[in-house]
Residue frames as qw, qx, qy, qz and C-alpha x, y, z in Angstrom:
[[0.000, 0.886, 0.464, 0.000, 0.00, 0.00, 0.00],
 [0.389, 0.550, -0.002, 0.739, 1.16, 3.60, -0.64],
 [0.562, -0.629, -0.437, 0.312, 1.70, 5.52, 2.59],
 [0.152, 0.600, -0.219, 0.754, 2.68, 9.40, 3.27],
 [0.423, -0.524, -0.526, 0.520, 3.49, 10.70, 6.70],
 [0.032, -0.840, -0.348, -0.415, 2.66, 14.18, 6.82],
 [0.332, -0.879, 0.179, -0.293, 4.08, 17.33, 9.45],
 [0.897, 0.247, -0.300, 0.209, 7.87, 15.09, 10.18],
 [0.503, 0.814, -0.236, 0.170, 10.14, 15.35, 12.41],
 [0.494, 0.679, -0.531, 0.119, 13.04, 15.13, 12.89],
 [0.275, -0.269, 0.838, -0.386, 13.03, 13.04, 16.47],
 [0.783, 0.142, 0.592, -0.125, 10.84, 10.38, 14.62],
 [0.773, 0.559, -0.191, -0.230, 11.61, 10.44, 10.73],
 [0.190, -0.599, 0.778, -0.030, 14.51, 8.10, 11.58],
 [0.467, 0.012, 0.835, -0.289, 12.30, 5.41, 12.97],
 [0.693, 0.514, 0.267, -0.428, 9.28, 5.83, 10.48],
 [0.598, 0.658, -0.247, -0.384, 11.37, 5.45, 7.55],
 [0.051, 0.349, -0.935, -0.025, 13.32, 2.39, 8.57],
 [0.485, 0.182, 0.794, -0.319, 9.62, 0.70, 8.99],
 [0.627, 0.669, 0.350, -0.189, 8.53, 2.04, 5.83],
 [0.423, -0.225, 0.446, 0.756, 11.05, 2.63, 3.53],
 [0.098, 0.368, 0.701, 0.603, 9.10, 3.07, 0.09],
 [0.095, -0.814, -0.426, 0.383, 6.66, 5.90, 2.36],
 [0.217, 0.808, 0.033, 0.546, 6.26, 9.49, 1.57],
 [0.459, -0.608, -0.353, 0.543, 7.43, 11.68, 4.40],
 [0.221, 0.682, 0.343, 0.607, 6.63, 15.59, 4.59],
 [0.369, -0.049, -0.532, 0.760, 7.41, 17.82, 6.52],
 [0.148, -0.111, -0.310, -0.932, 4.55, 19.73, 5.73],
 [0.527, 0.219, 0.452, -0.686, 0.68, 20.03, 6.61],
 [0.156, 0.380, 0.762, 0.501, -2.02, 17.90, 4.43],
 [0.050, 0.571, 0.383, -0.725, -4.57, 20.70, 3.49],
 [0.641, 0.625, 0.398, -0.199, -6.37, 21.81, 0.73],
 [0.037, 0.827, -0.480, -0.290, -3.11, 23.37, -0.65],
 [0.148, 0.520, -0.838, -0.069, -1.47, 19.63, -1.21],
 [0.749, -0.008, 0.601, -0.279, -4.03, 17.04, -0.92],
 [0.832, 0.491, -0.061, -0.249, -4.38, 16.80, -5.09],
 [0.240, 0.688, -0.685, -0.006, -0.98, 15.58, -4.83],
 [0.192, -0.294, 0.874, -0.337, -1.68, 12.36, -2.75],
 [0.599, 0.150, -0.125, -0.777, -4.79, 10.95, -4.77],
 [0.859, -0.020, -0.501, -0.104, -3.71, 7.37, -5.11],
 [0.172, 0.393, -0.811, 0.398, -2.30, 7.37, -1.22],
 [0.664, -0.357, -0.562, -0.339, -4.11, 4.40, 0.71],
 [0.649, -0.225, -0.469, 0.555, -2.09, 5.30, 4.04],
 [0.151, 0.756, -0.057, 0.635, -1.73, 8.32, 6.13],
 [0.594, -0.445, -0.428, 0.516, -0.16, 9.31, 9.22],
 [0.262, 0.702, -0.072, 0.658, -0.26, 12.88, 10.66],
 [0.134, -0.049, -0.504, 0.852, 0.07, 15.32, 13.55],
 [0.015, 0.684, 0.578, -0.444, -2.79, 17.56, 15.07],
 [0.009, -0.550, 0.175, 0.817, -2.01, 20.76, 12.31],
 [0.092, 0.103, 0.808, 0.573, -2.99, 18.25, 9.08],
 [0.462, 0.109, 0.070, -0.877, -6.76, 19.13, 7.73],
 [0.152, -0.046, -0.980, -0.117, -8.89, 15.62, 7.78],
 [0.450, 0.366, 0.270, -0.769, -11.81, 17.28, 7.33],
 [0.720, 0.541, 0.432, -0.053, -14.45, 16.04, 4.75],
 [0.477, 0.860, -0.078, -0.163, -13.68, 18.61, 2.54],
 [0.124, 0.684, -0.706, -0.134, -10.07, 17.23, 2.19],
 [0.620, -0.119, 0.757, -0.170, -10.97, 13.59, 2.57],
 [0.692, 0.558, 0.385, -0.247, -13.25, 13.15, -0.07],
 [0.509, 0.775, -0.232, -0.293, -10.33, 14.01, -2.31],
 [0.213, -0.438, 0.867, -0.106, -8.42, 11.10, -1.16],
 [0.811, 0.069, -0.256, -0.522, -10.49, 8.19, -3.12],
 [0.562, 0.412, -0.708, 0.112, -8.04, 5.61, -2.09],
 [0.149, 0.445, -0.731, 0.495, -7.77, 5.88, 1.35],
 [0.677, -0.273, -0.684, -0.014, -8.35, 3.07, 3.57],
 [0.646, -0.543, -0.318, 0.433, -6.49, 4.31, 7.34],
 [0.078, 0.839, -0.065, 0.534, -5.57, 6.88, 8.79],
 [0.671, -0.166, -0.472, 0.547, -2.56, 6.72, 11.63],
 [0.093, -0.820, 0.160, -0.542, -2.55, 10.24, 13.51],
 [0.627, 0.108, -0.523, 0.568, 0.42, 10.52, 16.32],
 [0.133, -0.276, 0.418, -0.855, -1.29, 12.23, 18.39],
 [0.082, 0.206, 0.690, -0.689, -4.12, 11.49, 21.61],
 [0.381, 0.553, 0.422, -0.609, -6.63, 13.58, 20.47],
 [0.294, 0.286, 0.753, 0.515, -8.66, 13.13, 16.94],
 [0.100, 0.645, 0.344, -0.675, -10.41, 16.43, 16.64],
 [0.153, 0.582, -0.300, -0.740, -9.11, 17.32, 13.34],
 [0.171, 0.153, -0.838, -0.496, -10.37, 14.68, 11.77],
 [0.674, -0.022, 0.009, -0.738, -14.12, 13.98, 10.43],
 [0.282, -0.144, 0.932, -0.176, -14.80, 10.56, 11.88],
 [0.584, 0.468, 0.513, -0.421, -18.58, 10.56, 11.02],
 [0.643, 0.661, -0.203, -0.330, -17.15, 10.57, 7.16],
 [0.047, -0.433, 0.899, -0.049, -14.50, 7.92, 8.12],
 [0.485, 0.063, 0.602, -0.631, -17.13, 5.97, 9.23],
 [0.622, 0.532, 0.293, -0.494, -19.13, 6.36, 6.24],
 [0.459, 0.682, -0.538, -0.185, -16.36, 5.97, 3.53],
 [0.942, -0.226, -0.015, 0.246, -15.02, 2.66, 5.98],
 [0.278, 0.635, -0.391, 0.606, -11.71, 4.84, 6.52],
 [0.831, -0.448, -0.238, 0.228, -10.50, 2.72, 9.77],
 [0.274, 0.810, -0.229, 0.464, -8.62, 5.38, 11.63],
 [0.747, -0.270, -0.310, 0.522, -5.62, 4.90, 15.20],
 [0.038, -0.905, 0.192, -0.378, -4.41, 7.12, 17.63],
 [0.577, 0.298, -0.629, 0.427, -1.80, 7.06, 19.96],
 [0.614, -0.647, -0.375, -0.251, -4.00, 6.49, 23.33],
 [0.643, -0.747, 0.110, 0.128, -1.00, 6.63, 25.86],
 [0.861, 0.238, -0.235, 0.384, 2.39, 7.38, 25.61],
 [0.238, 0.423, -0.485, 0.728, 3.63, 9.45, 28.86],
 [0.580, -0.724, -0.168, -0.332, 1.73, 8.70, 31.58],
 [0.801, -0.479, -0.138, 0.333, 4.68, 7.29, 33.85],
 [0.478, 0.574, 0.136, 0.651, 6.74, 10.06, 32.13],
 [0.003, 0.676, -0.078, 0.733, 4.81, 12.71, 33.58],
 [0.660, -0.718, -0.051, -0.216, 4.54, 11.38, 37.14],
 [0.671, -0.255, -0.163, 0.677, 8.04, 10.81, 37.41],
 [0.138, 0.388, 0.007, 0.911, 8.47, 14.51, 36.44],
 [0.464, -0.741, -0.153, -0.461, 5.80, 15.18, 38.98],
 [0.877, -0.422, -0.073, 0.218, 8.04, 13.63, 41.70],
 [0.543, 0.040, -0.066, 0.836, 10.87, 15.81, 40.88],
 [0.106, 0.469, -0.032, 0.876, 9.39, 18.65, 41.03],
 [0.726, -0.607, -0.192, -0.261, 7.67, 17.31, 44.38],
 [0.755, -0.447, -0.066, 0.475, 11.44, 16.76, 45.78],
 [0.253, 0.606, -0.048, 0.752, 12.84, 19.99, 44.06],
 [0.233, -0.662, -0.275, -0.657, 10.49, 21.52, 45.97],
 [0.794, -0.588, -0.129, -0.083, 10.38, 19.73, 49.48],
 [0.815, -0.060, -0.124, 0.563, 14.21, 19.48, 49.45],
 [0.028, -0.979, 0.012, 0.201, 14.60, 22.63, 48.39],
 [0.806, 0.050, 0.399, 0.434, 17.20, 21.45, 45.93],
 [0.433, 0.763, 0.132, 0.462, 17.20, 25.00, 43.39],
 [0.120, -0.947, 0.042, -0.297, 18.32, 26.84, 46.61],
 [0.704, -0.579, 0.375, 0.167, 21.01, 24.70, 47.45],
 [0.687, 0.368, 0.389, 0.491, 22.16, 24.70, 44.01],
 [0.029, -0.890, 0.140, -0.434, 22.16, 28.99, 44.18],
 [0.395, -0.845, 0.360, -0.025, 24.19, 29.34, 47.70],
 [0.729, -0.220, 0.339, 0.552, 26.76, 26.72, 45.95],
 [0.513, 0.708, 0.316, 0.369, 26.43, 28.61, 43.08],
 [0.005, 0.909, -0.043, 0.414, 26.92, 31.76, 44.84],
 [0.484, 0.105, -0.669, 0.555, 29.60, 30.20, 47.30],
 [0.311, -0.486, 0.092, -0.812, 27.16, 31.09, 50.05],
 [0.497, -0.132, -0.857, 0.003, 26.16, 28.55, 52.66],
 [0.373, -0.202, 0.549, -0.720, 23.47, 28.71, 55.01],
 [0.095, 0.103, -0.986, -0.088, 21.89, 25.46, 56.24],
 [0.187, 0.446, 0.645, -0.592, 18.62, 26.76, 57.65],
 [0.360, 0.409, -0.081, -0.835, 17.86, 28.16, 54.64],
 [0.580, 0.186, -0.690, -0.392, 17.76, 24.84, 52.78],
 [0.240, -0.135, 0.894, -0.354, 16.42, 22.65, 55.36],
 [0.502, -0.016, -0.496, -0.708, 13.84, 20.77, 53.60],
 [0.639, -0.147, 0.491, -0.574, 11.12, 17.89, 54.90],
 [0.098, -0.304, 0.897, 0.307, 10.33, 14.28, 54.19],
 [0.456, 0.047, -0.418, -0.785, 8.01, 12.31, 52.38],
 [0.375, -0.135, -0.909, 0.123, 7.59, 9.49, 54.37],
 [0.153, -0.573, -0.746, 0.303, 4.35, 9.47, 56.27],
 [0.157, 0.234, -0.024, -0.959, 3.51, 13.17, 54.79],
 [0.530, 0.561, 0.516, -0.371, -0.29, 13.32, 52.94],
 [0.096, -0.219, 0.465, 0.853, -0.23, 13.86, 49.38],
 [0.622, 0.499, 0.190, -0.573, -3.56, 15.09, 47.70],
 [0.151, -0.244, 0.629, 0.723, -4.15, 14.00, 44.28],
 [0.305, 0.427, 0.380, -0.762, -6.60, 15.33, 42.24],
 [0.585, 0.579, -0.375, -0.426, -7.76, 13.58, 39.65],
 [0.625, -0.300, 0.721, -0.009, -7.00, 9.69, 39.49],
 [0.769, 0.566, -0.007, -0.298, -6.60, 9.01, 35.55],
 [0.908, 0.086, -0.171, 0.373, -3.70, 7.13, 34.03],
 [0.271, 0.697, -0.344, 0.568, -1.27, 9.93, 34.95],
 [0.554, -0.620, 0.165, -0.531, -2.84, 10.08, 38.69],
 [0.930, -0.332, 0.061, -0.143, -3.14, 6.83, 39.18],
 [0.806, 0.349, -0.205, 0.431, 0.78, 6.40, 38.03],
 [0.001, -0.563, 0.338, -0.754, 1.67, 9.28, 41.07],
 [0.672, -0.469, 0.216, -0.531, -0.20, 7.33, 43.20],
 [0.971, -0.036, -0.160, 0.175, 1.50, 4.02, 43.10],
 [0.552, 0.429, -0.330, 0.634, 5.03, 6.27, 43.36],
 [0.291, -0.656, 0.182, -0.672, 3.59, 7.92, 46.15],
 [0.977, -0.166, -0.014, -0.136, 2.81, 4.53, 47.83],
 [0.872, 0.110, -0.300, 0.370, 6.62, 3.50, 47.45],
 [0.160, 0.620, -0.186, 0.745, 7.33, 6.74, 49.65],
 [0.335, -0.164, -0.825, 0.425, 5.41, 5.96, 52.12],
 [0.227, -0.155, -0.220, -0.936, 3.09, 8.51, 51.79],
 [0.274, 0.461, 0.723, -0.436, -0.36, 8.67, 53.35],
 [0.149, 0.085, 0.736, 0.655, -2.99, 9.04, 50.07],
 [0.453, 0.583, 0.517, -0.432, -6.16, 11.05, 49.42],
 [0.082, 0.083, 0.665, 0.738, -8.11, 11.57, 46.11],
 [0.413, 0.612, 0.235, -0.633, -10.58, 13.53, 44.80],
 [0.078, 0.110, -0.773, -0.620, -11.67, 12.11, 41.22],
 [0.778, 0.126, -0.039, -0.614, -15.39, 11.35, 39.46],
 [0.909, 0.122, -0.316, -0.243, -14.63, 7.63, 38.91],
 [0.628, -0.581, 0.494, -0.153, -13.20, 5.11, 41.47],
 [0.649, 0.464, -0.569, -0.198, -10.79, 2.47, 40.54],
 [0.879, -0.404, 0.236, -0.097, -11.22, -0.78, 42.06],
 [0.927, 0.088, -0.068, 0.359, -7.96, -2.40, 40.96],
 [0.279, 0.534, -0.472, 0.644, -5.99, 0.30, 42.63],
 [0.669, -0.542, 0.036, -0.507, -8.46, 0.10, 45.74],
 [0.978, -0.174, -0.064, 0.093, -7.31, -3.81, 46.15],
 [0.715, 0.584, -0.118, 0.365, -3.80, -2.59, 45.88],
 [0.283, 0.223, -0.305, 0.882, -3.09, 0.33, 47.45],
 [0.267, -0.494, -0.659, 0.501, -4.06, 2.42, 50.28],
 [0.142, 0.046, 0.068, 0.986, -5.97, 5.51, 50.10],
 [0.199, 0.472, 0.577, -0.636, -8.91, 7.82, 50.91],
 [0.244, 0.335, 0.555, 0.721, -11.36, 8.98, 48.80],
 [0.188, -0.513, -0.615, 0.569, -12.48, 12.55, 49.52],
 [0.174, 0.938, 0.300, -0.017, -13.95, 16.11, 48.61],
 [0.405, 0.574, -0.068, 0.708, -11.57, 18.56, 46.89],
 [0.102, -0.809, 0.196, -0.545, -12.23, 20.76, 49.89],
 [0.805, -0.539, 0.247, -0.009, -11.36, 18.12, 52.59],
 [0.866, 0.204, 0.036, 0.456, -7.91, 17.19, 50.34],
 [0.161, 0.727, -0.126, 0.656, -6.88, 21.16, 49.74],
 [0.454, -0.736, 0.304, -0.400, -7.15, 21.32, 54.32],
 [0.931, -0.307, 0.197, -0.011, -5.66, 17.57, 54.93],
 [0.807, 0.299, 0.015, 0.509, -2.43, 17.66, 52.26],
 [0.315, -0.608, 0.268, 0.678, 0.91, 18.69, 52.98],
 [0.136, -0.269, 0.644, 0.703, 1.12, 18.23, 48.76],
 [0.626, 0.474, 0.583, -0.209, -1.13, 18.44, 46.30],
 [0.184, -0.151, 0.742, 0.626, -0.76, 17.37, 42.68],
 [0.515, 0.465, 0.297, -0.656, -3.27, 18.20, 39.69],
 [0.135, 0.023, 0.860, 0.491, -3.77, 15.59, 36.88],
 [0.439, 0.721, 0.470, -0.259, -7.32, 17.01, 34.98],
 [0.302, 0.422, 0.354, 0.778, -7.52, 18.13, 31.62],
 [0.078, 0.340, 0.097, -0.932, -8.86, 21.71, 31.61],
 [0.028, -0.474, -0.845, -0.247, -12.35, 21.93, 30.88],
 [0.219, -0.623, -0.115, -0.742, -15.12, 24.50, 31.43],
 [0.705, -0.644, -0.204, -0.218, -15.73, 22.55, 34.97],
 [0.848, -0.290, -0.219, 0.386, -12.16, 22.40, 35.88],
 [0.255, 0.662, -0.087, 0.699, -10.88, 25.78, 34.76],
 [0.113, -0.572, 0.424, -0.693, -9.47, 27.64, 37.84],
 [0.828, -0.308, -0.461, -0.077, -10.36, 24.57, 40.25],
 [0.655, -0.285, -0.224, 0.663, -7.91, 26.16, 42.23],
 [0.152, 0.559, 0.163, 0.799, -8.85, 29.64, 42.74],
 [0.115, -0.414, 0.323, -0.843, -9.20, 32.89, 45.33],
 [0.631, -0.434, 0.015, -0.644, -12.19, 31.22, 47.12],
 [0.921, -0.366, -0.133, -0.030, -10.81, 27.44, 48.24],
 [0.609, 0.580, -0.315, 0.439, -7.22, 28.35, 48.32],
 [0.315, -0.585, 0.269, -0.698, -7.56, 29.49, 51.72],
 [0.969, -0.119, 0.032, -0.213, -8.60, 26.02, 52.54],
 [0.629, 0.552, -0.512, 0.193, -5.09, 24.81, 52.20],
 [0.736, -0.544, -0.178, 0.361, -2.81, 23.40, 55.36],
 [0.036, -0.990, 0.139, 0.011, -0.79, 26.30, 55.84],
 [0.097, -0.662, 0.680, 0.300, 2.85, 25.51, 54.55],
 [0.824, 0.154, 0.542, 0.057, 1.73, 22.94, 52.15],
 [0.224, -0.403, 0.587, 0.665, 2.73, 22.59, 48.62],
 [0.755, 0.479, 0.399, -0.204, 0.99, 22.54, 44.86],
 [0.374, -0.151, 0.784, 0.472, 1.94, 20.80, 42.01],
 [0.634, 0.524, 0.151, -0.548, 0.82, 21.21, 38.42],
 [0.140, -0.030, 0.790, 0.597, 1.78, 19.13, 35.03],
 [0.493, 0.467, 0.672, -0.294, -1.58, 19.27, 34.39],
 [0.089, 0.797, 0.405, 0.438, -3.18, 22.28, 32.59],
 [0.121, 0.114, -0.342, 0.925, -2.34, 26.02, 33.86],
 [0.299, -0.356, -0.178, -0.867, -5.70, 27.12, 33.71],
 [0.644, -0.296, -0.705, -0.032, -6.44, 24.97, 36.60],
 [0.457, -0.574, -0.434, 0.523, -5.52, 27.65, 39.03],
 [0.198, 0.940, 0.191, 0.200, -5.94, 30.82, 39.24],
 [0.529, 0.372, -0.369, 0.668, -2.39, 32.57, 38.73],
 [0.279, -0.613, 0.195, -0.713, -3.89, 35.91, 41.07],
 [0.866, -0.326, -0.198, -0.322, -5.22, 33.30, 43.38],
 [0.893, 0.029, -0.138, 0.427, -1.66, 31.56, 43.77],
 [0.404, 0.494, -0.257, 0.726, 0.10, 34.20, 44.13],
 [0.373, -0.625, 0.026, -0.685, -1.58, 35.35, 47.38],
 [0.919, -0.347, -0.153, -0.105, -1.63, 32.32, 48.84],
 [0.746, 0.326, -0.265, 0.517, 2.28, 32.57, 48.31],
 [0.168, 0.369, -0.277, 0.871, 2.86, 36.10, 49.93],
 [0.514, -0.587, 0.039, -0.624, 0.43, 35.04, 52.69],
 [0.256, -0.400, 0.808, -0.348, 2.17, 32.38, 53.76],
 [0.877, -0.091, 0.343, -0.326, -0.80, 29.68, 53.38],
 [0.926, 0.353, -0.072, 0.112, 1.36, 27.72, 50.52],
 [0.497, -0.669, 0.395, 0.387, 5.06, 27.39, 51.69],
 [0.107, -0.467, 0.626, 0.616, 5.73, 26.73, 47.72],
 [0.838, 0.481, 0.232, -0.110, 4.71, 25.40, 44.15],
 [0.342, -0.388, 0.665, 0.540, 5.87, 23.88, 41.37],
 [0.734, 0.600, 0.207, -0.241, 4.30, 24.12, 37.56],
 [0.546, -0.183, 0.668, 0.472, 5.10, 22.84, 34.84],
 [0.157, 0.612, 0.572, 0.523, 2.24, 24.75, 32.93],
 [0.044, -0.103, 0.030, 0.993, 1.44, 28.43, 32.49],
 [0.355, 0.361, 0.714, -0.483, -1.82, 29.64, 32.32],
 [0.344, 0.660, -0.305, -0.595, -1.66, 31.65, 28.99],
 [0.073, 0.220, -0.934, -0.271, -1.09, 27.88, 27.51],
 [0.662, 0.287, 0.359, -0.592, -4.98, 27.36, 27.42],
 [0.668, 0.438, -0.299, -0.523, -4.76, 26.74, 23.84],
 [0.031, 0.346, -0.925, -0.154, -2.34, 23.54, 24.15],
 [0.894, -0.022, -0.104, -0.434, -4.18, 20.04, 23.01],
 [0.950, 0.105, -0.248, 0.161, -1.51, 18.01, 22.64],
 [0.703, -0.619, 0.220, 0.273, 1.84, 18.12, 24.89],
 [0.627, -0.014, 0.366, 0.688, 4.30, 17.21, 21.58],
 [0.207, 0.860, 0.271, 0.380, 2.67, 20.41, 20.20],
 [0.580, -0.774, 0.117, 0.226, 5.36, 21.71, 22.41],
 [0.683, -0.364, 0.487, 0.406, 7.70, 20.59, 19.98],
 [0.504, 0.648, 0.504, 0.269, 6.15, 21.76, 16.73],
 [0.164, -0.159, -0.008, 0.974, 6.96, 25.80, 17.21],
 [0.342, -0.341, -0.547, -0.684, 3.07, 25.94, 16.13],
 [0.238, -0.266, -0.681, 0.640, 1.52, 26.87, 19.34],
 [0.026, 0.600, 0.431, 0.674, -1.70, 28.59, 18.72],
 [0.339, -0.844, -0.415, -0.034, -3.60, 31.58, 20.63],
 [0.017, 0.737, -0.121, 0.665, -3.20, 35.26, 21.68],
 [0.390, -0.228, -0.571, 0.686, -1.74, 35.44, 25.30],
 [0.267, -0.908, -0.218, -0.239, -3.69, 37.37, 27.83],
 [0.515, 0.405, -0.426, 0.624, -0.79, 39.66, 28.94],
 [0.603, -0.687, 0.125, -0.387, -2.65, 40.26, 32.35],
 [0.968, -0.225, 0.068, 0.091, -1.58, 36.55, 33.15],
 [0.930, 0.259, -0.073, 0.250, 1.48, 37.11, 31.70],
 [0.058, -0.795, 0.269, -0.541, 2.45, 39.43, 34.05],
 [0.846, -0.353, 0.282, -0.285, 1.17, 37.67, 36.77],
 [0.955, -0.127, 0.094, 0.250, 3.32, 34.41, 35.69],
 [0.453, 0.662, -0.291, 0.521, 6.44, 36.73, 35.14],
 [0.344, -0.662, 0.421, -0.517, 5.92, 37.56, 39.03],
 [0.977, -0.196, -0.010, -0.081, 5.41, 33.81, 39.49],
 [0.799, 0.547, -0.150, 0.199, 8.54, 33.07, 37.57],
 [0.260, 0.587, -0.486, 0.593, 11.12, 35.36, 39.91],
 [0.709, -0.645, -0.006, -0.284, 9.09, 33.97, 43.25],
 [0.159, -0.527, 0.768, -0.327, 11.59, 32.71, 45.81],
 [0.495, -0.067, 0.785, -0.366, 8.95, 29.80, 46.36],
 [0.815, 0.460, 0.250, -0.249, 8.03, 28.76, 43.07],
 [0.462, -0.228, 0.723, 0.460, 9.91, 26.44, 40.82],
 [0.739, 0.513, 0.050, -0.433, 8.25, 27.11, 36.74],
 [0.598, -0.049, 0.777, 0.191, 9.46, 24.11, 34.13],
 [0.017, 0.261, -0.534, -0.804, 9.00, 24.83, 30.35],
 [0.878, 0.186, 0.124, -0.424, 5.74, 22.12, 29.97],
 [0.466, 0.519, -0.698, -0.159, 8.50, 19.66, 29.70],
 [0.729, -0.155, 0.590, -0.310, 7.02, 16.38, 31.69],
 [0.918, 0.372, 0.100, -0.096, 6.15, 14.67, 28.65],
 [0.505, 0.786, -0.339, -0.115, 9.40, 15.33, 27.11],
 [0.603, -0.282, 0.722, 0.189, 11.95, 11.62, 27.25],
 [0.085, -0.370, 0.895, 0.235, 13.14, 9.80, 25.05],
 [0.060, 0.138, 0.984, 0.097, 11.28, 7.26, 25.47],
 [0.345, 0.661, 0.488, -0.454, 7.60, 8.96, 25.97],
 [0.410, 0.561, -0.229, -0.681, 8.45, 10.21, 22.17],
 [0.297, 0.303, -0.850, -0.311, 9.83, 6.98, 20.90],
 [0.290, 0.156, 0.832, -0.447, 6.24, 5.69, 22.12],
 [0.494, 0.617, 0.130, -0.599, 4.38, 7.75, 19.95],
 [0.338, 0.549, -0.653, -0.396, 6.58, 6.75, 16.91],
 [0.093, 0.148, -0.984, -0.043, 6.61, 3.37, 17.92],
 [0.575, 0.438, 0.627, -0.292, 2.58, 2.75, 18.40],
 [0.432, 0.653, -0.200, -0.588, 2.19, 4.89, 15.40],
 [0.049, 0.516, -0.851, -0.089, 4.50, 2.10, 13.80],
 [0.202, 0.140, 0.935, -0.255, 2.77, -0.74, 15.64],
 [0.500, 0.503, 0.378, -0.596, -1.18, 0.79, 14.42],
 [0.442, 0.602, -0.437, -0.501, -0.09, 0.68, 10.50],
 [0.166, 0.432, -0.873, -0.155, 1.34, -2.51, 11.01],
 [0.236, 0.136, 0.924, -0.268, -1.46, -4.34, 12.50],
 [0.472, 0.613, -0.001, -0.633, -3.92, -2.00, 9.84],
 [0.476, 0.484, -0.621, -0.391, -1.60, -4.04, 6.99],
 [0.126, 0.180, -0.968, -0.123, -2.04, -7.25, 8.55],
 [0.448, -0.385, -0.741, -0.319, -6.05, -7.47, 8.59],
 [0.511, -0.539, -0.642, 0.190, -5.78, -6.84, 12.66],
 [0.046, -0.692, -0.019, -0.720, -6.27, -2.99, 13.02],
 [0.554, -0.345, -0.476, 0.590, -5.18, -1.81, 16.77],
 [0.229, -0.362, -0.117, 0.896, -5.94, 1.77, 18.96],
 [0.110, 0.452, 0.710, 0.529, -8.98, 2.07, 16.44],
 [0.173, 0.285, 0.445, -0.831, -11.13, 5.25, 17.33],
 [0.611, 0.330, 0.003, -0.720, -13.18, 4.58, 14.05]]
């Protein structure tokens, strides 16, 4: 079968083209600009930027599958997949344990106080009181949200010794039988955790889930963690809590002004869409110089291996598409 990969680069076109040799590979967008060129392909594989709308489909008579390397299938008209039998894969997981180790570093940055003992060597300066930091054993960690990410922070949390609440819409009995933990109300986690970590997409019900009115609720010198989504807290909201003392620190790895993100490797694309609100982006500039706040680029996802996951399902979906036993199917 004829195959093109679409939007390439350059940390997978290595892999893809030693599985496919005889593939196209573009660096480029499919879109109404460059579809008539691909008329007899019966393969495709893109990113989140390609147009797999009817109106570009329909000029594709050939195609059978469609491979897209990313999570989320938005850009592409299932309900005309469907109808045409266009059998289409996505790439359903490929960083959850990724980003909860990266939550755990920036949960011992933070508690260790590791950036400020890295400044007073830096600055040949030594004062031990300033970097005295606390342990994790028998401390509470919140965690909000108990999806594959969560539930992958909770099992690490569990080898710490950690004491475990959660606050999530859907219970999972095969951690229940497992592991130990509570299941409680966002406002009883936010007053009972020394630490709390936030694993929700961002949604209209989760936006600012952290904001001016339960923040206050917090144990006073606790700690919050984001990889999540920024827009899960309110910056203004965070910042107060900081210069009032009720949070003794945070650590993000997202920014609120990053609403627009869908995909994490869209990090990696330089095609980042949406107008910053430059309120916030004050506001996370003040974040940015806090003494008690640690900010990360949005670079959890980013290993090795959590990329050479994507490449390699992506890999693994085509290959089980050519042998009759289609895998990761969303249509």
């Amino acid at each position: 079968m004829k195959i093109a990969f679409f939007e390439v680069k350059s940390w997978e076109k290595a892999k893809l083209k030693r599985a496919f040799p005889q593939a196209i590979f573009e660096t480029k967008e499919l879109d109404e600009n460059t579809v008539s060129q691909y008329q007899d392909v019966e393969v495709i594989s893109t990113f989140i930027y390609s147009d797999l709308s009817k109106r570009i489909l329909q000029n594709l008579p050939k195609l059978k599958f469609i491979a897209t390397r990313s999570t989320g299938f938005d850009h592409i008209d299932v309900n005309f997949c469907k109808e045409k039998g266009i059998q289409v894969s996505n790439v359903p997981e490929y960083g959850s344990r990724t980003v909860a180790e990266f939550t755990f570093a920036l949960i011992l940055s933070l508690t260790k106080k590791i950036p400020q003992g890295i400044a007073q060597m830096k600055q040949i300066r030594f004062n031990h009181a300033e970097i005295r930091g606390i342990d994790l054993f028998g401390k509470i960690l919140g965690i909000v949200g108990l999806g594959k990410i969560g539930s992958e922070v909770l099992k690490i949390a569990s080898s710490f010794g950690m004491k475990i609440l959660v606050h999530t819409r859907s219970r999972k009995k095969e951690l229940e039988e497992r592991y130990k933990f509570e299941y409680v109300t966002l406002e009883t986690l936010l007053s009972r955790s020394d630490i709390v970590t936030l694993h929700l997409p961002l949604t209209p019900q989760t936006r600012h889930i952290i904001n001016s009115k339960n923040i206050k609720l917090f144990k006073k010198g606790s700690y919050l963690i984001n990889t999540a989504r920024g827009g899960l807290i309110e910056t203004k909201a965070l910042l107060c809590a900081l210069e009032e003392g009720v949070l003794a620190g945070a650590a993000l790895d997202v920014l609120e002004e990053e609403d627009d993100l869908k995909e994490e490797v869209e990090v990696l694309t330089g095609k980042i869409k949406g107008s910053l609100d430059y309120k916030e982006l004050v506001l996370n500039h003040i974040l940015l110089n806090h003494p008690k706040v640690i900010i990360t680029p949005h670079n959890a996802f980013n290993t090795k291996e959590a990329l050479d996951r994507i490449t390699l399902t992506t890999i693994e979906n085509i290959n089980s598409f050519l042998q009759g036993v289609p895998k990761n199917t969303v249509v």
